[in-house]
C-alpha positions as a Markdown table, in Angstrom:
| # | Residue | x | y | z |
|---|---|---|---|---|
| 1 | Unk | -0.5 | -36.5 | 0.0 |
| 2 | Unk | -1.7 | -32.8 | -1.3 |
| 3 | Unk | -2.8 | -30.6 | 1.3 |
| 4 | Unk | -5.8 | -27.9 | -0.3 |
| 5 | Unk | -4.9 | -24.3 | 0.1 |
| 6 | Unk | -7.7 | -23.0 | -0.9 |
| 7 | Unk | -11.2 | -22.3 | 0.1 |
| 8 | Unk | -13.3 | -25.5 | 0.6 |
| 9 | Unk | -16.3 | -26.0 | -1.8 |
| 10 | Unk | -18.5 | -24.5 | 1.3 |
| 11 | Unk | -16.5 | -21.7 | 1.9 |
| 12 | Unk | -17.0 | -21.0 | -2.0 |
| 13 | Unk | -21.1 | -21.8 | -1.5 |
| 14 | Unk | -21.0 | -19.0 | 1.1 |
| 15 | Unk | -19.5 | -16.6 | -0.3 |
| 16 | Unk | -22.0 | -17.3 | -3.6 |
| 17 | Unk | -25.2 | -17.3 | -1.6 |
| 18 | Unk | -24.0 | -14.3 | 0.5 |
| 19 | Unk | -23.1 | -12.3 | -2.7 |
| 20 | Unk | -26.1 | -13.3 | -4.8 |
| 21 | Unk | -28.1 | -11.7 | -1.4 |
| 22 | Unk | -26.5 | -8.5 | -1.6 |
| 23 | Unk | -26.2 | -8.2 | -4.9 |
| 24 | Unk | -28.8 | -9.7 | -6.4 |
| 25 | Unk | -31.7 | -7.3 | -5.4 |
| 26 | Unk | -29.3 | -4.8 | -6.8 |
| 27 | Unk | -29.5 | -6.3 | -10.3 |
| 28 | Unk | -32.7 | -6.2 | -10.1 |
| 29 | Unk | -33.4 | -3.0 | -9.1 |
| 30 | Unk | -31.3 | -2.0 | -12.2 |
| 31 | Unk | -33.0 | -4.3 | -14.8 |
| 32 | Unk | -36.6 | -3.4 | -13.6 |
| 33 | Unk | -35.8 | 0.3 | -14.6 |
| 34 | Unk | -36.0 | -0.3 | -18.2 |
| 35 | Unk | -39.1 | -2.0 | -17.7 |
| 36 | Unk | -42.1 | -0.4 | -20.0 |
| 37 | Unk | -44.7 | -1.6 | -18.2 |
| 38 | Unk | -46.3 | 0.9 | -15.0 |
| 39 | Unk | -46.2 | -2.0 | -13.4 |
| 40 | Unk | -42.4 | -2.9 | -11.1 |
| 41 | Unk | -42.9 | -6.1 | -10.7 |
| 42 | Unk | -44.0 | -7.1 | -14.8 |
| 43 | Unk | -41.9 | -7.0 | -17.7 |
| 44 | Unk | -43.4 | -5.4 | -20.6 |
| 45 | Unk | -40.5 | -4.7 | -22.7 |
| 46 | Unk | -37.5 | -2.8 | -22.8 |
| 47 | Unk | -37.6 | 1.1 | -22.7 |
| 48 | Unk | -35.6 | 3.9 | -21.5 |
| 49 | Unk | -38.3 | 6.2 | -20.6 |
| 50 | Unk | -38.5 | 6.4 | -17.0 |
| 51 | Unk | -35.2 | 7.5 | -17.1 |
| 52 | Unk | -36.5 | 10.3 | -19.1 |
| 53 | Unk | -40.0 | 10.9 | -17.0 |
| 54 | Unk | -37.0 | 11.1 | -13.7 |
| 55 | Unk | -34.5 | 13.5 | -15.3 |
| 56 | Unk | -37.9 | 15.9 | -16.0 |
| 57 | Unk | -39.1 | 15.5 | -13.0 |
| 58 | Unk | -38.4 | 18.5 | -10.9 |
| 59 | Unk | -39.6 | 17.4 | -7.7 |
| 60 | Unk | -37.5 | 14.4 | -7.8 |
| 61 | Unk | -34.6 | 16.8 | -9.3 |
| 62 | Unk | -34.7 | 19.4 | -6.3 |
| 63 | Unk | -34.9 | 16.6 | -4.0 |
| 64 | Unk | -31.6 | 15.5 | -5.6 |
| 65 | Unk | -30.0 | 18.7 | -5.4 |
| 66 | Unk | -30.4 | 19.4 | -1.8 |
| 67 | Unk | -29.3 | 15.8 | -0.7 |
| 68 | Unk | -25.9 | 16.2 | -2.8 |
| 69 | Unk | -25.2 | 19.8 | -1.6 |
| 70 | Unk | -25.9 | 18.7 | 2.1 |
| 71 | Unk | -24.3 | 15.3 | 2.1 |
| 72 | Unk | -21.1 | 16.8 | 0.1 |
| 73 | Unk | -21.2 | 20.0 | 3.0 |
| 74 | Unk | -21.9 | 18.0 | 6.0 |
| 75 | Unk | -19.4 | 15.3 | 4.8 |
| 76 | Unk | -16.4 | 18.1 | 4.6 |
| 77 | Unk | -17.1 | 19.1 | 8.4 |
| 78 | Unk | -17.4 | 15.6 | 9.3 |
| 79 | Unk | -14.1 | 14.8 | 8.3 |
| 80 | Unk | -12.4 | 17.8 | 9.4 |
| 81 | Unk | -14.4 | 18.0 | 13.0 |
| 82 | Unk | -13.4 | 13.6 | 12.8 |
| 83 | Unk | -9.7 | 14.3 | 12.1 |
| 84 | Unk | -9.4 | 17.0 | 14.9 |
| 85 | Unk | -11.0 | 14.4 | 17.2 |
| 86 | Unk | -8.7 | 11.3 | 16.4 |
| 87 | Unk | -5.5 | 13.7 | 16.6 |
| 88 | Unk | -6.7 | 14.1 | 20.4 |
| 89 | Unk | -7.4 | 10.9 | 21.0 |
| 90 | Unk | -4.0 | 9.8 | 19.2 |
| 91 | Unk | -1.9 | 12.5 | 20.1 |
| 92 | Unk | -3.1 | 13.1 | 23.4 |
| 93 | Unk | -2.7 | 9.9 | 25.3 |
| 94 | Unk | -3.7 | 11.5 | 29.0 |
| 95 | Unk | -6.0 | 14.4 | 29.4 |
| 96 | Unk | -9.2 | 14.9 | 32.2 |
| 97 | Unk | -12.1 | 13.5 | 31.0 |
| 98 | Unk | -11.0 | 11.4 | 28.3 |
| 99 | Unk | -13.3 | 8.7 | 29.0 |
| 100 | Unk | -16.2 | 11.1 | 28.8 |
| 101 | Unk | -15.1 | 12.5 | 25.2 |
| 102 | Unk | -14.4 | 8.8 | 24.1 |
| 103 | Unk | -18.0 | 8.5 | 25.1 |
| 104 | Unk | -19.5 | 11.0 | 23.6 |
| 105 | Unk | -17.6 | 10.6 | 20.2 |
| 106 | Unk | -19.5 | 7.2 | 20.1 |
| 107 | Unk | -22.3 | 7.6 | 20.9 |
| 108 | Unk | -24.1 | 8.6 | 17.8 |
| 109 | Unk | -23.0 | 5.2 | 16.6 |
| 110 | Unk | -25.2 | 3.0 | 18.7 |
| 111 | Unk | -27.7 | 5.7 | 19.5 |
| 112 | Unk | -31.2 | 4.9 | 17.6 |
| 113 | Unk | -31.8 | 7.6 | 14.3 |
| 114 | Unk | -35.4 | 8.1 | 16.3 |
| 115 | Unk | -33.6 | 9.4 | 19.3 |
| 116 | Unk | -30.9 | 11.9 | 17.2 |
| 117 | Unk | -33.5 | 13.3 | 15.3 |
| 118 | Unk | -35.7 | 14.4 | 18.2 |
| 119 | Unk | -33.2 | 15.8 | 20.1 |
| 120 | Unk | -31.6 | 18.0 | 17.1 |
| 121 | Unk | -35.1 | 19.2 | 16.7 |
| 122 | Unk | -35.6 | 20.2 | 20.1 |
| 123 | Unk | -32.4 | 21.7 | 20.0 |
| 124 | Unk | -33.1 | 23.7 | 16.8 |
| 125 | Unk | -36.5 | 24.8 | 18.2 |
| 126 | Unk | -35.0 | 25.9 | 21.7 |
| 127 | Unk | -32.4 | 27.8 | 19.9 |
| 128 | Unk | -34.8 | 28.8 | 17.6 |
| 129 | Unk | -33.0 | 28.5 | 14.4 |
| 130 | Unk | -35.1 | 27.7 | 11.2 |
| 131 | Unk | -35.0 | 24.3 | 10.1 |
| 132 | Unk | -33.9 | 24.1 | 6.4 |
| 133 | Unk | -30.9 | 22.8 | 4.3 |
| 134 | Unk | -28.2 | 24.4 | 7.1 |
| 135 | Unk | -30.3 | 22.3 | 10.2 |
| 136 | Unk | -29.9 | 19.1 | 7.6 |
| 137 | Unk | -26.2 | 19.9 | 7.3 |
| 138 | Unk | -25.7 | 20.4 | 11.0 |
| 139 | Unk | -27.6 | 17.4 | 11.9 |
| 140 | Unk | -25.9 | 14.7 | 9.5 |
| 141 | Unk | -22.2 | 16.7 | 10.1 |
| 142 | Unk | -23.1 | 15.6 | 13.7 |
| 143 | Unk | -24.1 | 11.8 | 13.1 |
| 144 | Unk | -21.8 | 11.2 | 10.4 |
| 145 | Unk | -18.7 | 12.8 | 12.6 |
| 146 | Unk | -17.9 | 10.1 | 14.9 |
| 147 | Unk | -17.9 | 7.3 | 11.9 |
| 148 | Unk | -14.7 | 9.7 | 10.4 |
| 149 | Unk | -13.0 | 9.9 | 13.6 |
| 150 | Unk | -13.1 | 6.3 | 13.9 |
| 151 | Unk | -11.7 | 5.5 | 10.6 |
| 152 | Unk | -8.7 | 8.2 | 11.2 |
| 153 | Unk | -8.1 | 7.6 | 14.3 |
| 154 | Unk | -7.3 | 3.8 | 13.4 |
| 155 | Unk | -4.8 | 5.4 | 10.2 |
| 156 | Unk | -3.2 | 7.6 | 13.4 |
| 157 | Unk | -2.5 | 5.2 | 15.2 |
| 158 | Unk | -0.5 | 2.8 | 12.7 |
| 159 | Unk | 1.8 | 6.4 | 11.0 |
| 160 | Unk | 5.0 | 6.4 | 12.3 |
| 161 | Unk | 5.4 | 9.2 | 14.8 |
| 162 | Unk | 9.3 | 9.7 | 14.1 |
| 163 | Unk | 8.3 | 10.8 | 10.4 |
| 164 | Unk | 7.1 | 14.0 | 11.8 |
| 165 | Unk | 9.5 | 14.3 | 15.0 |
| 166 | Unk | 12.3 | 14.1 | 12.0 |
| 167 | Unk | 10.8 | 17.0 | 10.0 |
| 168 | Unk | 10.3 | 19.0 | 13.0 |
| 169 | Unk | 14.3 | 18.1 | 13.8 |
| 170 | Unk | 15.2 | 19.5 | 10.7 |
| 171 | Unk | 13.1 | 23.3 | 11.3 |
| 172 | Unk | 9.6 | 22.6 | 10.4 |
| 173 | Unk | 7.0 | 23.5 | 12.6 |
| 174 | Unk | 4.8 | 21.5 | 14.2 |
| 175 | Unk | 1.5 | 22.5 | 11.7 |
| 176 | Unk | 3.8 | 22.4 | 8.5 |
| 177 | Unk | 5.2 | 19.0 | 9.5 |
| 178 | Unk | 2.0 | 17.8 | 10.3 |
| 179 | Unk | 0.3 | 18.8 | 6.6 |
| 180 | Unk | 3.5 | 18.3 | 4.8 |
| 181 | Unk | 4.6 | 14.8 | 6.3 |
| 182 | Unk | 1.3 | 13.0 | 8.1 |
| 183 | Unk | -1.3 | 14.6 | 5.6 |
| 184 | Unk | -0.2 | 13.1 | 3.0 |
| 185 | Unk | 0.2 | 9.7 | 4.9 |
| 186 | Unk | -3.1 | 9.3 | 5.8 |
| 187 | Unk | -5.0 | 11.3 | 2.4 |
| 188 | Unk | -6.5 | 7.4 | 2.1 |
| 189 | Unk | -8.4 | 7.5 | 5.0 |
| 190 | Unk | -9.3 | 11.0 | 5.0 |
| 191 | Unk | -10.7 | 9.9 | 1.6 |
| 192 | Unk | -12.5 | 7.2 | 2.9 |
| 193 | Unk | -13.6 | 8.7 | 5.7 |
| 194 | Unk | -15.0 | 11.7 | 3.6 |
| 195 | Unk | -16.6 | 9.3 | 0.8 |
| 196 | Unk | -18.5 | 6.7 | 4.3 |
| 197 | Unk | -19.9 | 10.3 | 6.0 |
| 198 | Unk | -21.1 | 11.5 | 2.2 |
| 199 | Unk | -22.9 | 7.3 | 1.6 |
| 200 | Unk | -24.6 | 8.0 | 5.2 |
| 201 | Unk | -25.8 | 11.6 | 4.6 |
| 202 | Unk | -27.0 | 10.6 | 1.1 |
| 203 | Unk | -28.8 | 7.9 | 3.0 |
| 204 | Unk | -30.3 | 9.3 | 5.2 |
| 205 | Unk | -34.2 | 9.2 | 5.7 |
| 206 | Unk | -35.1 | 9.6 | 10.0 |
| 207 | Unk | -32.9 | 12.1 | 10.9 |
| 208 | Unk | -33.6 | 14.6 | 7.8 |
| 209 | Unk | -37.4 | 13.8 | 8.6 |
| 210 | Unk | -37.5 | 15.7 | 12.0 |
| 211 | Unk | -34.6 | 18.6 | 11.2 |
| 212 | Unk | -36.0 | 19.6 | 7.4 |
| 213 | Unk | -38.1 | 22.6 | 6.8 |
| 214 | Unk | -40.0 | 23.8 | 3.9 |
| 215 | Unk | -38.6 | 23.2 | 0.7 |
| 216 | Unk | -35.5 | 21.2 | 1.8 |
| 217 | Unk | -36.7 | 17.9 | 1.2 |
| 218 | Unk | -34.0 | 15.7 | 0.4 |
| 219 | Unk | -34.2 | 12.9 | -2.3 |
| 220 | Unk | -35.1 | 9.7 | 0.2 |
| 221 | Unk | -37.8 | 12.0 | 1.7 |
| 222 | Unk | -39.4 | 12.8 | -2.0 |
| 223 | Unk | -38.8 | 8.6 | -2.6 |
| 224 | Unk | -40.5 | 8.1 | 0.5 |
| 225 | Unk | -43.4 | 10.1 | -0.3 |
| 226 | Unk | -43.7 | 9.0 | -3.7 |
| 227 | Unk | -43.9 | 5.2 | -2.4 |
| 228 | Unk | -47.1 | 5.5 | -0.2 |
| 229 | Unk | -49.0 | 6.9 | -3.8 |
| 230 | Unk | -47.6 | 3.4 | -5.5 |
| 231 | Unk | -44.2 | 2.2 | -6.8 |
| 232 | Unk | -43.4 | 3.6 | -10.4 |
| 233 | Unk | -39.9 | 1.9 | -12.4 |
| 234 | Unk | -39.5 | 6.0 | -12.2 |
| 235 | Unk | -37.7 | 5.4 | -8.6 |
| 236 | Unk | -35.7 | 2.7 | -10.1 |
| 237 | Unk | -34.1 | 4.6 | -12.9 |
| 238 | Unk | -33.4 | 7.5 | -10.2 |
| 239 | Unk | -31.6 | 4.5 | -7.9 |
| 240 | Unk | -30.1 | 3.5 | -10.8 |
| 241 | Unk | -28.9 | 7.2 | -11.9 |
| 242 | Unk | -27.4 | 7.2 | -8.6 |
| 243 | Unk | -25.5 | 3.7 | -8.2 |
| 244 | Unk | -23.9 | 4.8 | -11.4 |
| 245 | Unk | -22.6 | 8.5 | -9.7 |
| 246 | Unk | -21.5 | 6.3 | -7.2 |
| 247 | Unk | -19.4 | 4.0 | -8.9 |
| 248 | Unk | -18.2 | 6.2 | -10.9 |
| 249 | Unk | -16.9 | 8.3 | -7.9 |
| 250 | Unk | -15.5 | 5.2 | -6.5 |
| 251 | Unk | -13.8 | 4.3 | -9.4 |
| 252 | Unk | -12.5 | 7.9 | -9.9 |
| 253 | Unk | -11.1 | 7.9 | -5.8 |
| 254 | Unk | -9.7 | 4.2 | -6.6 |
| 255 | Unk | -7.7 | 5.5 | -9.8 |
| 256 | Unk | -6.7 | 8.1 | -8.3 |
| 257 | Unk | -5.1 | 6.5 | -5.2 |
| 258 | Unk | -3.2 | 3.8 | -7.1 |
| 259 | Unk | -1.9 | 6.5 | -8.9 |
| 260 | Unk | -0.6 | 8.3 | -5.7 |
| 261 | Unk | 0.7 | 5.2 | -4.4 |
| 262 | Unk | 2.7 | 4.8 | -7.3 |
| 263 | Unk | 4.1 | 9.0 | -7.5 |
| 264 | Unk | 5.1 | 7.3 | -3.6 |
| 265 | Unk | 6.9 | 4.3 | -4.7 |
């Protein structure tokens, strides 16, 4: 009698259907924007020249500018401000009001975008700072913060503490031990952590609503506004444009690691 290791037939149908659902749209998306016809939703022949009409489009360029230079900013503090606030909550087991930081470090996770993005603007407007790209940056290194600290905080917790204590043995101090022995260690998750607060940023629509000002509109915001005037295959060669940056990023960070592991090994 054979006993069947592998996935059943409906654990194979699952994973199809649940694919094809996340993906599929995605495909889409992609062949639709070298569609000729105006029209999103009609084929009328293969064309390349919405990529064109987006790459001369300035509004949708400037849009695309400010977004990168505030989700790659705001993604940098993230990730620094995230790894400070995992090495407390790793490294410093007991402290007076723990619970309360835990709190507030998670917070922005399960707090609504609606409620963020009003109170960042009240707080701009009753400190009186000018909302522009630096409120957009602030704002998004704030949401985006406790999503880095989660991910290094869990890489924290699994390095092995005597890897430090040892280098510290032999002479080093406690900061060159820490960014000569644990750095590299956990340069995957600060990675990842850097690349998930840079996808949310990028993302972002609600909170850069309420903490822009003028000319800082970031690229959802110009999609957004270009929508309620009708749907042109000229915002899916732009979405295109950009799942293309992205996996190329990806695939550059993925490279990249293997070929650190490896220099380990």
């Amino acid at each position: 009698m054979t006993v069947s290791t592998g996935p059943s037939r409906f654990n194979r149908l699952s994973i199809v259907i649940v694919m094809a659902f996340l993906y599929l749209p995605i495909m889409i998306l992609i062949i639709f924007s070298f569609n000729k016809s105006k029209l999103v939703t009609v084929w009328g022949g293969f064309s390349t020249q919405w990529y064109a009409s987006a790459l001369s489009n300035a509004a949708l360029l400037d849009g695309a500018r400010v977004s990168f230079t505030v989700a790659a900013v705001s993604a940098t503090i993230a990730t620094l401000l995230g790894l400070l606030a995992a090495l407390v909550m790793v490294r410093i087991r007991r402290f007076r009001g723990r619970q309360l930081f835990t709190g507030l470090l998670a917070a922005p996770m399960v707090m609504p975008e609606v409620v963020l993005g009003v109170s960042m603007l009240l707080m701009f407007v009753a400190l009186g700072i000018n909302r522009g790209p630096l409120t957009i940056i602030l704002a998004h290194a704030t949401f985006t913060m406790c999503f880095a600290a989660v991910v290094l905080q869990s890489r924290l917790t699994e390095l092995d503490p005597s890897l430090e204590e040892a280098a510290r043995d032999l002479g080093c101090p406690p900061a060159t031990a820490f960014l000569k022995v644990a750095l590299p260690n956990i340069l995957p998750a600060l990675t990842s952590a850097w690349l998930l607060s840079f996808t949310l940023s990028l993302d972002d629509l609600v909170i850069s609503s309420f903490t822009t000002g003028p000319g800082a509109s970031t690229l959802p915001m110009k999609i957004y506004s270009q929508i309620k005037f009708g749907v042109t295959p000229e915002i899916n060669a732009v979405s295109t444009i950009i799942l293309g940056i992205v996996a190329l990023g990806l695939l550059i960070v993925a490279l990249t690691t293997r070929r650190a592991g490896e220099d380990l090994h």
